[in-house]
C-alpha positions, 0 to 999 in steps of 0.5 A, spaced: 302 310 208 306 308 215 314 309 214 320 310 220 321 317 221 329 320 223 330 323 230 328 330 230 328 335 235 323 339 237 322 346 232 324 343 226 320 344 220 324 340 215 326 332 215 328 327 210 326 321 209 327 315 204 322 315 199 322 312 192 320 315 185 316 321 188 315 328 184 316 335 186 311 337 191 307 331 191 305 331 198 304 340 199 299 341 202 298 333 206 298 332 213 304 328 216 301 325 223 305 322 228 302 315 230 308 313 234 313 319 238 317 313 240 317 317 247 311 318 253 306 319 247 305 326 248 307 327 240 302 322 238 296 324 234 299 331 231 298 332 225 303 337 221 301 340 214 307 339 209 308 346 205 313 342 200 317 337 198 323 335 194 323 329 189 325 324 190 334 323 189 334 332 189 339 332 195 340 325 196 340 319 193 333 315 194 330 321 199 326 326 200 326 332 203 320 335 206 318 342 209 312 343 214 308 348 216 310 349 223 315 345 228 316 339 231 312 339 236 316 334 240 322 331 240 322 324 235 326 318 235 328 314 231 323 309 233 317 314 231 312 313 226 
């Protein structure tokens, strides 16, 4: 699955994203790789272990909120995916 990632400074670990109809920890334990830091490229191809997420509308109507293992390496643009 590919999908626009919302600017994220280095050190997050927690980001929300729109996704429909998706259940409590449905990706714990799933990688999150980044094909595009929209950047230099020194994000590209890190991939970041997701320790949990919400379901889907939990916070947010139509998001989801995910909770990584360890920091944003990088900073990400709106244009990182």
């Amino acid at each position: 699955m590919s999908l626009l990632l919302p600017r994220l400074p280095a050190g997050s670990s927690k980001l929300q994203i729109t996704l429909a109809s998706k259940t409590k920890d449905q990706y714990a334990g799933a990688y999150l790789q980044i094909a595009n830091d929209g950047g230099d490229g020194t994000g590209e191809g890190i991939q970041y272990r997701i320790k949990s997420n919400s379901a889907t509308d939990f916070t947010t109507s139509g998001k989801v909120d995910i909770e990584l293992y360890d920091p944003i390496k990088v900073t990400l643009t709106t244009a990182s995916d």
